[in-house]
ZAROZA-85390 format. One record per atom (N, C-alpha, C, O): residue number from 1; atom name; x, y, z. Coordinates in steps of 0.1 Angstrom, whole numbers. Layout:
(node NUM; "CA"; (X; Y; Z))
...
// end
This chain:
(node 1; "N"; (-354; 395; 1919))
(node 1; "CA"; (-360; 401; 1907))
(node 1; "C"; (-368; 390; 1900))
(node 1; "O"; (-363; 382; 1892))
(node 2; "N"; (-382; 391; 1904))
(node 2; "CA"; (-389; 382; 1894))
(node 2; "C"; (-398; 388; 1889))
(node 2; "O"; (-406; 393; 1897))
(node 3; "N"; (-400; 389; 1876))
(node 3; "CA"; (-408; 395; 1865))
(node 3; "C"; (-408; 391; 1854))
(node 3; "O"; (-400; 383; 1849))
(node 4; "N"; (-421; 402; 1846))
(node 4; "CA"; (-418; 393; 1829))
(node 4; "C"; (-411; 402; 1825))
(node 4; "O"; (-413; 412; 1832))
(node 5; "N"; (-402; 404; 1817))
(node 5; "CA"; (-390; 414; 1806))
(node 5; "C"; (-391; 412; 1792))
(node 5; "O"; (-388; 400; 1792))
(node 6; "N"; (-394; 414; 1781))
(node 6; "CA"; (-395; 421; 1771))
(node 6; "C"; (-383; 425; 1765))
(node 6; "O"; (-387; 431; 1755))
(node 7; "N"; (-372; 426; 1765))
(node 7; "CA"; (-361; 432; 1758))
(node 7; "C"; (-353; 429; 1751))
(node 7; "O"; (-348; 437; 1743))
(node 8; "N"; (-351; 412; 1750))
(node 8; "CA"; (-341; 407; 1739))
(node 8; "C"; (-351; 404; 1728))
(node 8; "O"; (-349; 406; 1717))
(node 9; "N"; (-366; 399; 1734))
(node 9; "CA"; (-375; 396; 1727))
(node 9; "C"; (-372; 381; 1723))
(node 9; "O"; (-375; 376; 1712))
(node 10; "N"; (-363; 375; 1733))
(node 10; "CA"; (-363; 361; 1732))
(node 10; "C"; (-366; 353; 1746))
(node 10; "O"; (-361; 356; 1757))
(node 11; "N"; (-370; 347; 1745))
(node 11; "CA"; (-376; 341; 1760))
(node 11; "C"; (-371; 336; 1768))
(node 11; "O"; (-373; 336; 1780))
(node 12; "N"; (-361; 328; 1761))
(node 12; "CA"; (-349; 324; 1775))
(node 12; "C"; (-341; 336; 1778))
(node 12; "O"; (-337; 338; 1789))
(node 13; "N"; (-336; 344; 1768))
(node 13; "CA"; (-325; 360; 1771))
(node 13; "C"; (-336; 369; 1783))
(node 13; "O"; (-333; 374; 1794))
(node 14; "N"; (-348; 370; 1777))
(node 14; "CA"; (-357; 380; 1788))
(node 14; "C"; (-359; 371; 1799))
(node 14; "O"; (-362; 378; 1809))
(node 15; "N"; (-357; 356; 1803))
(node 15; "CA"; (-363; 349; 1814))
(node 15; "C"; (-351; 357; 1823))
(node 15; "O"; (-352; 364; 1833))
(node 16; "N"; (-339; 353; 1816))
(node 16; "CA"; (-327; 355; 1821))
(node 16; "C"; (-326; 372; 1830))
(node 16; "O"; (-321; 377; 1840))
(node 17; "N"; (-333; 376; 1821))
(node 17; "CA"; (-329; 394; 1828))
(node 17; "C"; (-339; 395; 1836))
(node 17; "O"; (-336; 398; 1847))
(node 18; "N"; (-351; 393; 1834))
(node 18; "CA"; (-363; 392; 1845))
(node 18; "C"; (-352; 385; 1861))
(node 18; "O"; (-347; 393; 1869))
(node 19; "N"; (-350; 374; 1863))
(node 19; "CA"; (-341; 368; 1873))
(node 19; "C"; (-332; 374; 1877))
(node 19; "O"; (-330; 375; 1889))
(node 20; "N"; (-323; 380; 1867))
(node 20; "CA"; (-308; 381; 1873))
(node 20; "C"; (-300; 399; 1874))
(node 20; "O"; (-292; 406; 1866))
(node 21; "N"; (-304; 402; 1883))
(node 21; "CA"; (-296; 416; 1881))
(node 21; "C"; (-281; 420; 1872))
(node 21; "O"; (-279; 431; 1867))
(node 22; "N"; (-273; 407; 1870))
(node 22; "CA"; (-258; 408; 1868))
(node 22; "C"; (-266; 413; 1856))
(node 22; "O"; (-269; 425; 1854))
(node 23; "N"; (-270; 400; 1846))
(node 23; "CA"; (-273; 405; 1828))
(node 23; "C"; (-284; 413; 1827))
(node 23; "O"; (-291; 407; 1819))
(node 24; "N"; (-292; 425; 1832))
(node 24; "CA"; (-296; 436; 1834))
(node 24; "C"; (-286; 450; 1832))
(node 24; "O"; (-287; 459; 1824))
(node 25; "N"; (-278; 447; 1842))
(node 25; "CA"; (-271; 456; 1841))
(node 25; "C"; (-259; 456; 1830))
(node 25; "O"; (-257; 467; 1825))
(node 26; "N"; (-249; 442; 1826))
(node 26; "CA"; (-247; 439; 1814))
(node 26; "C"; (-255; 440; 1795))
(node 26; "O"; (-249; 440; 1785))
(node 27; "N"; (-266; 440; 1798))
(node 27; "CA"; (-274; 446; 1788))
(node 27; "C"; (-273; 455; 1786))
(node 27; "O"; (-269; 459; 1775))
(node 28; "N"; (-277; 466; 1798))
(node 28; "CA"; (-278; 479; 1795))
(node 28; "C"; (-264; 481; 1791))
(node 28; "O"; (-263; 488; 1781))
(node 29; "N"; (-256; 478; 1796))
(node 29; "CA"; (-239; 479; 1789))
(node 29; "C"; (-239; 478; 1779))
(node 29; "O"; (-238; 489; 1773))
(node 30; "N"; (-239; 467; 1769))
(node 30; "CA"; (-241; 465; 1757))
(node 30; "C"; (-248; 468; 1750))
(node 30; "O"; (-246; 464; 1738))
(node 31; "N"; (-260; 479; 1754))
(node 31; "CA"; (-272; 490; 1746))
(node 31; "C"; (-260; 500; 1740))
(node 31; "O"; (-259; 510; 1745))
(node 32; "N"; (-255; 497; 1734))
(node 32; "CA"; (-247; 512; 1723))
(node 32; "C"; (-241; 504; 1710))
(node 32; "O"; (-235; 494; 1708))
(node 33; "N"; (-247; 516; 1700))
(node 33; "CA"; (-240; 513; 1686))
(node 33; "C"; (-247; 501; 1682))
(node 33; "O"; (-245; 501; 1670))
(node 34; "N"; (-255; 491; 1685))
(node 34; "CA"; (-261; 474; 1682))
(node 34; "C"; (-278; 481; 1682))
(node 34; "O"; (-281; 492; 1687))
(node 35; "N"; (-289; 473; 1676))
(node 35; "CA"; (-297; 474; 1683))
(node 35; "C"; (-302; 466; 1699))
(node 35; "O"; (-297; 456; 1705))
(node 36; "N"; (-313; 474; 1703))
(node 36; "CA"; (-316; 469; 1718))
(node 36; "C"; (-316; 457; 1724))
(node 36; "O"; (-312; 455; 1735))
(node 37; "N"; (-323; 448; 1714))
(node 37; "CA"; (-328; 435; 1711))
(node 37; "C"; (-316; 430; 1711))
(node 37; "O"; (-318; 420; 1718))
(node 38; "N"; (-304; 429; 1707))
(node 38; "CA"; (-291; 425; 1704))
(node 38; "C"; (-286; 423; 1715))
(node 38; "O"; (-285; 412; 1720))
(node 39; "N"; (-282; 440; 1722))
(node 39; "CA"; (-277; 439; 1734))
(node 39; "C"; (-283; 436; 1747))
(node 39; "O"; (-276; 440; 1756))
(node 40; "N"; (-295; 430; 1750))
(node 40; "CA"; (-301; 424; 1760))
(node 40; "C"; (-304; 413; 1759))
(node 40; "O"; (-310; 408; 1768))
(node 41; "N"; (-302; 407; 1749))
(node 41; "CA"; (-298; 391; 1743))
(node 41; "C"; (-282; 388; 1744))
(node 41; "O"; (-278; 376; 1742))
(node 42; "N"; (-275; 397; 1746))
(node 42; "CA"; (-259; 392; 1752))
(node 42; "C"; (-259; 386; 1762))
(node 42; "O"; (-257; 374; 1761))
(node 43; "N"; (-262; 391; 1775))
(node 43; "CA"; (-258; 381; 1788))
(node 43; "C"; (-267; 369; 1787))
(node 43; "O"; (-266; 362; 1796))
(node 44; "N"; (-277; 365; 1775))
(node 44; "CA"; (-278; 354; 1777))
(node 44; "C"; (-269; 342; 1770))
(node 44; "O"; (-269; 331; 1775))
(node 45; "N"; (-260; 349; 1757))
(node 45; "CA"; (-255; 344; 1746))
(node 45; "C"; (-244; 346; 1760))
(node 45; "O"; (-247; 337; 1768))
(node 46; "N"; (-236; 352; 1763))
(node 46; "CA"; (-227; 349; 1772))
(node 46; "C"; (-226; 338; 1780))
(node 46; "O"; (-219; 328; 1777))
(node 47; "N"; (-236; 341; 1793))
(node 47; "CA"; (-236; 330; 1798))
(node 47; "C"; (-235; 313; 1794))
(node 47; "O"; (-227; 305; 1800))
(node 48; "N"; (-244; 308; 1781))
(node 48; "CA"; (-244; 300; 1778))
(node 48; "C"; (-235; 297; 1771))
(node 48; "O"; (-234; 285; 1768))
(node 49; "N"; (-223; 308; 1763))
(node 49; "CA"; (-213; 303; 1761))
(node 49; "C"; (-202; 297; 1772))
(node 49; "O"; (-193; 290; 1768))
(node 50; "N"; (-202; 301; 1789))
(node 50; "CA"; (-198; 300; 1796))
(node 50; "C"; (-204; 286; 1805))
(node 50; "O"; (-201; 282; 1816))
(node 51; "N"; (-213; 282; 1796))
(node 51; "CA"; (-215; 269; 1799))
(node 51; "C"; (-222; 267; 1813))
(node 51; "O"; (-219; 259; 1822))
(node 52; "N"; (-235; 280; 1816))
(node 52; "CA"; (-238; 285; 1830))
(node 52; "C"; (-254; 292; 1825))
(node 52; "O"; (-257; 297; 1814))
(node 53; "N"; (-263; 291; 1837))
(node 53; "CA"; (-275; 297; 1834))
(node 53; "C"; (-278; 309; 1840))
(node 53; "O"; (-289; 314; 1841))
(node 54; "N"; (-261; 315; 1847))
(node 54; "CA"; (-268; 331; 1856))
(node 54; "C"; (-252; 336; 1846))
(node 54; "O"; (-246; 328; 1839))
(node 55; "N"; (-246; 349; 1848))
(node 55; "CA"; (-239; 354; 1846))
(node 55; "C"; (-230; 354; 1861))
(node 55; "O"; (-238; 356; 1871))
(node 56; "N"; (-220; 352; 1864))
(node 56; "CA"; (-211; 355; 1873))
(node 56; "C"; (-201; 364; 1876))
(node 56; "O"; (-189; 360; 1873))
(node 57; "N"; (-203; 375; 1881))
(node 57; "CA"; (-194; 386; 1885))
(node 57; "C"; (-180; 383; 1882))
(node 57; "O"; (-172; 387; 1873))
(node 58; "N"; (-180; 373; 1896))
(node 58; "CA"; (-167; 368; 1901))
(node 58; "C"; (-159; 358; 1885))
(node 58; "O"; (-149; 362; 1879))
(node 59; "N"; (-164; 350; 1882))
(node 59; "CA"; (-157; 343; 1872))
(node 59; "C"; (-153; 353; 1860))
(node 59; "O"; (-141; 355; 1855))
(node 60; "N"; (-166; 359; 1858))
(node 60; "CA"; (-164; 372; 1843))
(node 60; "C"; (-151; 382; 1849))
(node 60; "O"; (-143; 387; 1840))
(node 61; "N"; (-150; 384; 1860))
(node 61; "CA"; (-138; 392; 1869))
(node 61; "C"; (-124; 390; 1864))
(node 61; "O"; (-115; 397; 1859))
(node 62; "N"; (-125; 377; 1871))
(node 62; "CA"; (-115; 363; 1871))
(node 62; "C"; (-113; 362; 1856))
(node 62; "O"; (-101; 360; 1855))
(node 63; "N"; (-119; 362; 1844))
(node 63; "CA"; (-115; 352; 1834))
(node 63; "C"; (-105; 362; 1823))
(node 63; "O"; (-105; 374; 1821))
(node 64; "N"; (-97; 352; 1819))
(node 64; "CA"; (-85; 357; 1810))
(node 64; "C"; (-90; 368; 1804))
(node 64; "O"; (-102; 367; 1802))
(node 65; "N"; (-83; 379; 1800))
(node 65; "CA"; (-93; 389; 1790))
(node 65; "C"; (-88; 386; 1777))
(node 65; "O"; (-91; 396; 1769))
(node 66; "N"; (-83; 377; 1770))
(node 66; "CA"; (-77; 376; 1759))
(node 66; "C"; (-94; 364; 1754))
(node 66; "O"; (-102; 366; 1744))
(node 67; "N"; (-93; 352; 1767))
(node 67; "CA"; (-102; 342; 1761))
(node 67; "C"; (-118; 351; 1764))
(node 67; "O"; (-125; 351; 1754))
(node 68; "N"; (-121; 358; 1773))
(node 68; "CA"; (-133; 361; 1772))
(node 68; "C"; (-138; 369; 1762))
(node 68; "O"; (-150; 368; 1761))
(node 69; "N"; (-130; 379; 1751))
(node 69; "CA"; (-132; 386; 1742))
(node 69; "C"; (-134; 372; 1732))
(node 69; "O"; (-143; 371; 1724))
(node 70; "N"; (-126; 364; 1735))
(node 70; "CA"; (-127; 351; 1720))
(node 70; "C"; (-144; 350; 1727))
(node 70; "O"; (-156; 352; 1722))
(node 71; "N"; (-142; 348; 1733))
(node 71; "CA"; (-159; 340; 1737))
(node 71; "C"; (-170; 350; 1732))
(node 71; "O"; (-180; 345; 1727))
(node 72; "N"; (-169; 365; 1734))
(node 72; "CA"; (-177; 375; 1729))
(node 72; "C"; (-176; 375; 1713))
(node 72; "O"; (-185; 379; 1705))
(node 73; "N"; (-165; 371; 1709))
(node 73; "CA"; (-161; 373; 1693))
(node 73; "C"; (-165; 360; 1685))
(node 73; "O"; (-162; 361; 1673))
(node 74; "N"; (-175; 346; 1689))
(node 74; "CA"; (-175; 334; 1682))
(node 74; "C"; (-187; 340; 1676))
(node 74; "O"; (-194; 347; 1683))
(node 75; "N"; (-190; 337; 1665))
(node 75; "CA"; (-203; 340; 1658))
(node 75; "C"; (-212; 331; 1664))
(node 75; "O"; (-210; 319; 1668))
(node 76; "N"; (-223; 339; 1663))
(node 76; "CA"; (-229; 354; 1665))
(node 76; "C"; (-217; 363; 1672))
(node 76; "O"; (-213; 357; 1683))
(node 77; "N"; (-212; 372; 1670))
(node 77; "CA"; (-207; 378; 1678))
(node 77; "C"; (-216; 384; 1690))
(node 77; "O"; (-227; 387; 1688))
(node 78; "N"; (-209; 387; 1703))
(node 78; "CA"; (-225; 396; 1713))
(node 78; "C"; (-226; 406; 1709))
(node 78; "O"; (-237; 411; 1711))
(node 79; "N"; (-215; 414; 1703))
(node 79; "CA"; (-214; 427; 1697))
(node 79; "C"; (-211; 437; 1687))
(node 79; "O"; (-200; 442; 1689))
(node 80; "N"; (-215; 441; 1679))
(node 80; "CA"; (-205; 449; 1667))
(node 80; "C"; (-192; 450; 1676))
(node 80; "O"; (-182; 444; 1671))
(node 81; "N"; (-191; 454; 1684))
(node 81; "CA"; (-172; 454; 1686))
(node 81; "C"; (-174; 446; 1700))
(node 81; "O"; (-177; 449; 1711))
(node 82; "N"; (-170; 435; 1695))
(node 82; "CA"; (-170; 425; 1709))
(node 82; "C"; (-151; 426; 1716))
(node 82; "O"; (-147; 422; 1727))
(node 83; "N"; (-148; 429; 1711))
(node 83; "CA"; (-132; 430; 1718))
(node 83; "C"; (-134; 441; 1731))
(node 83; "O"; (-133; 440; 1743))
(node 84; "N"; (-137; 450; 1723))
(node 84; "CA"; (-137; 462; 1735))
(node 84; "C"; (-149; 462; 1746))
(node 84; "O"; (-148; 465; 1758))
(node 85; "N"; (-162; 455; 1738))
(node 85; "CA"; (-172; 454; 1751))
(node 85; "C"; (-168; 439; 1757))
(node 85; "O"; (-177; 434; 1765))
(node 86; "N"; (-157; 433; 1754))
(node 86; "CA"; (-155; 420; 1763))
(node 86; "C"; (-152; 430; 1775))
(node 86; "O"; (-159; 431; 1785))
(node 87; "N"; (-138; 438; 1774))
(node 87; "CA"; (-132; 449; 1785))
(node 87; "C"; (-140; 455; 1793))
(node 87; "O"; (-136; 457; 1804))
(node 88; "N"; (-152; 458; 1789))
(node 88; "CA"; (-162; 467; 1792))
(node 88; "C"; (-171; 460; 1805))
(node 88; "O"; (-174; 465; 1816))
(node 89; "N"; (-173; 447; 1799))
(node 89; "CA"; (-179; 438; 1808))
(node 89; "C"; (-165; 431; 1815))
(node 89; "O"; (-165; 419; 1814))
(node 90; "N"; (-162; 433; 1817))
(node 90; "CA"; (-149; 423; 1829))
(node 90; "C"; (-151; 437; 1834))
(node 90; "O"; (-160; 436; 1842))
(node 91; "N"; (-146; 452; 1833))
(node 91; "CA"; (-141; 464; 1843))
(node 91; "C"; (-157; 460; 1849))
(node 91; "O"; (-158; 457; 1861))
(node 92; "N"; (-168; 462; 1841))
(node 92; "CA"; (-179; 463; 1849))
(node 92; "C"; (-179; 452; 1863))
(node 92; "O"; (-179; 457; 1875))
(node 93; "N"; (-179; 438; 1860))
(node 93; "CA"; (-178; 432; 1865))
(node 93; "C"; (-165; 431; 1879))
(node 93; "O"; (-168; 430; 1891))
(node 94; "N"; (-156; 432; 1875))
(node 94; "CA"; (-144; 437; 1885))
(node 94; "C"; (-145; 446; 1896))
(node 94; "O"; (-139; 446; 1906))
(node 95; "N"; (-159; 459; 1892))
(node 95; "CA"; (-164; 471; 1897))
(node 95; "C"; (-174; 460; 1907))
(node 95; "O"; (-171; 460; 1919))
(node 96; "N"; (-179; 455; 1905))
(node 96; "CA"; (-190; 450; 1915))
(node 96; "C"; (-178; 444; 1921))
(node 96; "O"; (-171; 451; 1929))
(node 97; "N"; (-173; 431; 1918))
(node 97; "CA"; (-167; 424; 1932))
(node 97; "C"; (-160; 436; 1942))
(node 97; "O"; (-166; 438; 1952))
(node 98; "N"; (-151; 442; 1938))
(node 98; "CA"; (-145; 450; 1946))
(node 98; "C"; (-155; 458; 1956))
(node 98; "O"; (-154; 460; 1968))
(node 99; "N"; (-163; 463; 1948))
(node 99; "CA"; (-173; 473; 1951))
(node 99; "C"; (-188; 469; 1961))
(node 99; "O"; (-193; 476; 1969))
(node 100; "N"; (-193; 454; 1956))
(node 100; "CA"; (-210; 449; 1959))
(node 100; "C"; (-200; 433; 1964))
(node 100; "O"; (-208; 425; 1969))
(node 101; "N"; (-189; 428; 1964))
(node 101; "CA"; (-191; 416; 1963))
(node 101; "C"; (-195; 405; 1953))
(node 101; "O"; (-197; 393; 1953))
(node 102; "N"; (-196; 415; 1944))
(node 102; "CA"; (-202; 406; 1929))
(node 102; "C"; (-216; 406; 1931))
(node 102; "O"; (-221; 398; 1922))
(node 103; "N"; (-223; 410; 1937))
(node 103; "CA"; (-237; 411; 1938))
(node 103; "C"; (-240; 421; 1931))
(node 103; "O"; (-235; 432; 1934))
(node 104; "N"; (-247; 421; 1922))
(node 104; "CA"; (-252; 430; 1914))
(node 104; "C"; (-262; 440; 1919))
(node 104; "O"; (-259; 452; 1918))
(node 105; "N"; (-275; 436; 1925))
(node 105; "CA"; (-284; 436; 1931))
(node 105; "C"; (-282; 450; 1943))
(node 105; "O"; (-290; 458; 1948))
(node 106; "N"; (-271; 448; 1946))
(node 106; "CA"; (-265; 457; 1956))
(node 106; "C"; (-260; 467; 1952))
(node 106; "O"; (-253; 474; 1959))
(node 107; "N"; (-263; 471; 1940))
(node 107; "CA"; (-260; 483; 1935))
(node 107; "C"; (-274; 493; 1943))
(node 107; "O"; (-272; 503; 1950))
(node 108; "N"; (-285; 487; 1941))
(node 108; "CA"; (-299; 495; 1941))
(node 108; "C"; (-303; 487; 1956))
(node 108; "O"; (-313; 492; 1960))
(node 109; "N"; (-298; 476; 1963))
(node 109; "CA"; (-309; 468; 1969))
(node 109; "C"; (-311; 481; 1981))
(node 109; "O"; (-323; 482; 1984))
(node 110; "N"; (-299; 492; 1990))
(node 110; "CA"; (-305; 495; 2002))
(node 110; "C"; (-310; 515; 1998))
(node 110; "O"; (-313; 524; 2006))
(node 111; "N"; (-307; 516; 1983))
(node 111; "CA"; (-306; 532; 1980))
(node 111; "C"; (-316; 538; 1992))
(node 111; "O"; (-325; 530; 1996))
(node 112; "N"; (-316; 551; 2000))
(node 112; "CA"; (-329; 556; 1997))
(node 112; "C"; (-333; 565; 1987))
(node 112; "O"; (-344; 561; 1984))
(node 113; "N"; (-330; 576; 1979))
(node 113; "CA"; (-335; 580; 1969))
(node 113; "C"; (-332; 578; 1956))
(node 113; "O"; (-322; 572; 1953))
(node 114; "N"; (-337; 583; 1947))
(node 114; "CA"; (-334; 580; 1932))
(node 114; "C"; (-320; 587; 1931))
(node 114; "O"; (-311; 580; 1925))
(node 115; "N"; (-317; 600; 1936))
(node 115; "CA"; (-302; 606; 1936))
(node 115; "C"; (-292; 595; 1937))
(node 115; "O"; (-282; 593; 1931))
(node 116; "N"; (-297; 591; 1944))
(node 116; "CA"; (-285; 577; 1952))
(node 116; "C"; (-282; 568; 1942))
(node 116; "O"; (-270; 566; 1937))
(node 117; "N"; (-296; 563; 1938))
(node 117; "CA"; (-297; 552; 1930))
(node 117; "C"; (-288; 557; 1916))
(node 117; "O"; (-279; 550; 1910))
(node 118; "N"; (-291; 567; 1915))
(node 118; "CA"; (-281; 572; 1903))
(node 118; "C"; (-267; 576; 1899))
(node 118; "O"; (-260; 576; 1889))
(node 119; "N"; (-267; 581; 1914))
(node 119; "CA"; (-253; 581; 1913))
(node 119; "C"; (-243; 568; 1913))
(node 119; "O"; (-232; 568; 1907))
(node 120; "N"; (-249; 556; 1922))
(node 120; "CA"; (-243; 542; 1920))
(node 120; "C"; (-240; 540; 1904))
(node 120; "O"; (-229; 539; 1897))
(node 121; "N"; (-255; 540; 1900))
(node 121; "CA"; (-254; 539; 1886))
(node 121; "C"; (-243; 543; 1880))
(node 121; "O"; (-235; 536; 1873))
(node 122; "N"; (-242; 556; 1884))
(node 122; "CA"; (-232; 568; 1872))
(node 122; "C"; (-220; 564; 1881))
(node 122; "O"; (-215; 575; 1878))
(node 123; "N"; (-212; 559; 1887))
(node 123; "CA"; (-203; 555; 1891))
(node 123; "C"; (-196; 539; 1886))
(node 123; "O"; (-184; 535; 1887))
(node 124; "N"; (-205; 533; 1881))
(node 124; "CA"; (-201; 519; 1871))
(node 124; "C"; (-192; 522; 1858))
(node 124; "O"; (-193; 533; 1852))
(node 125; "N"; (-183; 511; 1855))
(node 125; "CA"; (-176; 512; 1845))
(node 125; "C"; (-191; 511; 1832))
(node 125; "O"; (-202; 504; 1831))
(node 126; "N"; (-185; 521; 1825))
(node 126; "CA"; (-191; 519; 1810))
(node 126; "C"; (-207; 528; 1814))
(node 126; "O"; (-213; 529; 1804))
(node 127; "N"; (-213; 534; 1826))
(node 127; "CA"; (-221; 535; 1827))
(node 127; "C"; (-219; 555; 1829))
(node 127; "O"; (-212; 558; 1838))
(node 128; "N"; (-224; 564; 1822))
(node 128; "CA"; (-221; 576; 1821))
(node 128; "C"; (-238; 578; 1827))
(node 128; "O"; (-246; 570; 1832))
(node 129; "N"; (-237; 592; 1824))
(node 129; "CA"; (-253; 596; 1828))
(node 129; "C"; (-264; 592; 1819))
(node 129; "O"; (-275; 589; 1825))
(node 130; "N"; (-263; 593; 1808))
(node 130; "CA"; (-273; 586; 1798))
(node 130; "C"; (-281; 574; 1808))
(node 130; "O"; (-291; 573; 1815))
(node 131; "N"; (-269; 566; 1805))
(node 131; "CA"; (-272; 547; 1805))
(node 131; "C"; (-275; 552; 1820))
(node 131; "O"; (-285; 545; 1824))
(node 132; "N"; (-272; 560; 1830))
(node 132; "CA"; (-272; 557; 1845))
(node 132; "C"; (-290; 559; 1843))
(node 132; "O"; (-299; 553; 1849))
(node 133; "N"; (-291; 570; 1834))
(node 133; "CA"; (-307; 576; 1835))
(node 133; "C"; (-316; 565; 1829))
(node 133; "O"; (-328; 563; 1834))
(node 134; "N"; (-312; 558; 1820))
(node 134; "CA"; (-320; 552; 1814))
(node 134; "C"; (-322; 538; 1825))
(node 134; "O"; (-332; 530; 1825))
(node 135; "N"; (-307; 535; 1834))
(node 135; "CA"; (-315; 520; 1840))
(node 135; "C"; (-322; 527; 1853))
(node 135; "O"; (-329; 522; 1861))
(node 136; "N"; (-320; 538; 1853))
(node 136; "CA"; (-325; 539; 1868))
(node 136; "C"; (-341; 544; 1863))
(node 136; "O"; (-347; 548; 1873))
(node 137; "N"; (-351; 544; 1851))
(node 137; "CA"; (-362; 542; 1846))
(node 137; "C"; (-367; 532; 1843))
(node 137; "O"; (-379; 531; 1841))
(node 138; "N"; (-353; 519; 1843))
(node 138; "CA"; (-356; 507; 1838))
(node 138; "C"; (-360; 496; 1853))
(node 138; "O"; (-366; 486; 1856))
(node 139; "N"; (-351; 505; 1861))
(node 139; "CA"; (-356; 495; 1875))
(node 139; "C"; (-365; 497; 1876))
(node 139; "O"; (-374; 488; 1875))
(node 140; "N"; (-369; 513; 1879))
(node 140; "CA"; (-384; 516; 1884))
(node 140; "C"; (-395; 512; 1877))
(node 140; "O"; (-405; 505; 1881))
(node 141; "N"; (-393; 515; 1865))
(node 141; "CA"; (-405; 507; 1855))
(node 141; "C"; (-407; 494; 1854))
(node 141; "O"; (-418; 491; 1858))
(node 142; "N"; (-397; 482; 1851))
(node 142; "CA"; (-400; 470; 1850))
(node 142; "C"; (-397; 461; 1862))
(node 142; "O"; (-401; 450; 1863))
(node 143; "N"; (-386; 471; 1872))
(node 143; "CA"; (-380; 457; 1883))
(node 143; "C"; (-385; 463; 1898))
(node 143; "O"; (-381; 459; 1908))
(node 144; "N"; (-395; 476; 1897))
(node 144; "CA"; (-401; 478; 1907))
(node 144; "C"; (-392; 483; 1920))
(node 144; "O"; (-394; 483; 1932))
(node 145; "N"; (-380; 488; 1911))
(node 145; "CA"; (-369; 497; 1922))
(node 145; "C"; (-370; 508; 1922))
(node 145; "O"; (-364; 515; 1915))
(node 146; "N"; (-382; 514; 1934))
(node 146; "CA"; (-385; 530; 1930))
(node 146; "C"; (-383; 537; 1947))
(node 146; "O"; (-392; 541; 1954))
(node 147; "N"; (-371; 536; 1949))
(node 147; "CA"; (-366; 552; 1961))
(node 147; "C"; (-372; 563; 1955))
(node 147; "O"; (-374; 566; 1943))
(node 148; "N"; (-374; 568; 1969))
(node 148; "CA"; (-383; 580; 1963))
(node 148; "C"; (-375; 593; 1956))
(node 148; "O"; (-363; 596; 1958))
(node 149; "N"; (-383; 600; 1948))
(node 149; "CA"; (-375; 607; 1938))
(node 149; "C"; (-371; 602; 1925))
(node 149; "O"; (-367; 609; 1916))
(node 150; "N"; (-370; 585; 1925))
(node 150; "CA"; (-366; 582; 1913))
(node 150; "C"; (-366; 586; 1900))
(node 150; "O"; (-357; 586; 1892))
(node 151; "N"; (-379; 592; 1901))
(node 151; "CA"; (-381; 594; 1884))
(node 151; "C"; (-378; 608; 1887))
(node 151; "O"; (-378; 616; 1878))
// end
């Protein structure tokens, strides 16, 4: 995934989501109740609290759920309710290793149609039909993931 992104409206958080499928789809997770700009500036606030320049499935999986909500909860918080979207992002994350390997990317990398693509979608923790509809507009539009039927 290489492109320009627009979403946190900060330039290292959008460099981050342009590159990295994990904090894409972590974003879109964190789109509720916050504004947009907020929650697509999380997986970069994350990561760099984690002392790392990509987001990691496998570690975010792996990490205590007591210390990872502290880490979502240091001011800035990533969230109006960072406790429960700490949970939100580990199930997410736990969902890929088991499921992709921790590859994110491999949600959408072999779809053939947009059905597909969406139902992966709508099968993620935290991810209902809304959020499944809205990334599966967001691949095609900005990350150039378009099985046919997408839209």
């Amino acid at each position: 995934m290489t492109t320009t992104i627009r979403l946190a409206q900060q330039p290292e958080a959008d460099a981050l989501l342009a590159r990295s499928p994990l904090a894409a789809l972590v974003g879109m997770l964190l789109d509720q109740q916050i504004p947009m700009e907020w929650a697509f500036a999380g997986p970069y606030t994350i990561a760099r609290r984690m002392d790392a320049d990509d987001l990691d499935a496998h570690a975010i999986a792996a990490a205590d759920p007591e210390a990872f909500a502290a880490l979502l909860s240091e001011k800035p918080a990533v969230h109006r309710y960072p406790g429960s979207m700490a949970k939100r992002v580990q199930q997410l994350c736990q969902y890929l290793v088991a499921h992709y390997d921790g590859d994110a990317a491999a949600v959408w990398k072999d779809v053939q149609t947009g059905d597909e693509l969406f139902a992966r979608l709508s099968e993620l923790p935290g991810y209902g039909k809304q959020k499944a509809q809205i990334f599966t507009a967001l691949l095609g539009k900005q990350y150039g993931v378009r099985p046919k039927g997408w839209r």
